[in-house]
C-alpha positions as CSV (number, residue, x, y, z in Angstrom):
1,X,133.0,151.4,94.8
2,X,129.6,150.5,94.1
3,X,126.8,149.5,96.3
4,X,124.8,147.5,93.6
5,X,124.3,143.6,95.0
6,X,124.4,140.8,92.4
7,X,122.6,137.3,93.1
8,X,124.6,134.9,91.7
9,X,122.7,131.8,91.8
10,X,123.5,128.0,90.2
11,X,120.8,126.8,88.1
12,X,118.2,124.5,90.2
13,X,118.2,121.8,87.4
14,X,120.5,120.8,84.2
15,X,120.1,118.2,82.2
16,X,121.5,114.7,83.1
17,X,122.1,113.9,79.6
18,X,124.3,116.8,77.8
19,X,125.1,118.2,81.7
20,X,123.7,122.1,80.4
21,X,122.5,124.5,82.4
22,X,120.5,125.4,79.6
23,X,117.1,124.4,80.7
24,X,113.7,125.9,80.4
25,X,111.1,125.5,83.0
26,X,107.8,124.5,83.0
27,X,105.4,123.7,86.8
28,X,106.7,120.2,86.4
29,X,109.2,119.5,84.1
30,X,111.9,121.0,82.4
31,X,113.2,120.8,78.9
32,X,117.2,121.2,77.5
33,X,117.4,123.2,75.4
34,X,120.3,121.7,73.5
35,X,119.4,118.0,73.5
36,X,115.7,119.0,74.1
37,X,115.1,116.0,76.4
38,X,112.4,116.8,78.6
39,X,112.5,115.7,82.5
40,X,110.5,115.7,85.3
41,X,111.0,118.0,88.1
42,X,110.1,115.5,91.3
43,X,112.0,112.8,89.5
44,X,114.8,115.0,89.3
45,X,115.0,115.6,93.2
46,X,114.3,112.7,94.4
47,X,116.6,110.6,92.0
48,X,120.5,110.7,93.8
49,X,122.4,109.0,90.7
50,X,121.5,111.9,87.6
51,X,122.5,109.5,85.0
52,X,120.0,107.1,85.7
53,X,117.2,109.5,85.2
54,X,114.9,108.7,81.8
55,X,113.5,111.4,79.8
56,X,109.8,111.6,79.8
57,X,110.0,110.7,76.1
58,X,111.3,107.0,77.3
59,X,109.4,107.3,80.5
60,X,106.0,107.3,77.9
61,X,107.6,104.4,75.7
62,X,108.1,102.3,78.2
63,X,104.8,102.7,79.4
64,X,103.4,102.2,76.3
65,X,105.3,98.9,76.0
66,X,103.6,97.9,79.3
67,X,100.2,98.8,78.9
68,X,100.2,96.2,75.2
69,X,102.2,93.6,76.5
70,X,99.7,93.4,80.1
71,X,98.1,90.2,80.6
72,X,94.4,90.9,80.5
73,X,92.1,91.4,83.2
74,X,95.4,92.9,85.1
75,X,96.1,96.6,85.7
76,X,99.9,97.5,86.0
77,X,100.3,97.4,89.4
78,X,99.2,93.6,89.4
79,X,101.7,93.2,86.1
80,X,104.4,94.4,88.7
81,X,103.4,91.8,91.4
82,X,103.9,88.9,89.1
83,X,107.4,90.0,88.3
84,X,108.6,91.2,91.8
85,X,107.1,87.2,92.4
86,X,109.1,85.9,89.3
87,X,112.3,87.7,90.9
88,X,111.7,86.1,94.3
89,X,111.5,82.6,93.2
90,X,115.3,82.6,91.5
């Protein structure tokens, strides 16, 4: 009998779109490397439902989208007001 421990260990992250365990890590994202979607770590943790997670990839379009449609003279989080207003009015 041998006296050599293995760690067996699940992986800390996989990826919420092709559900791998495949993943490389970076300090604050990780990236599949199947699909090679790319997600951030804290976003990750803190998110309870995986499969509503988005990619950094459509985390950067949609911000992209936001910052040419703003009103100007407004900053993003005063773009957000107006529609949490619009929301409350219905």
């Amino acid at each position: 009998m041998s006296h050599v421990k293995t760690n067996i260990r699940m992986a800390k992250y996989y990826c919420p779109y092709c559900n791998t365990n495949k993943i490389v890590e970076y300090e604050s994202y990780f990236k599949c490397t199947l699909c090679k979607s790319k997600f951030d770590k804290f976003d990750f943790a803190t998110t309870e439902d995986k499969s509503d997670l988005l990619s950094l990839g459509e985390l950067k379009g949609i911000a992209k989208v936001l910052k040419k449609y703003k009103p100007k003279g407004k900053d993003l989080s005063e773009l957000f007001e107006d529609i949490n207003d619009d929301s409350e009015q219905k």
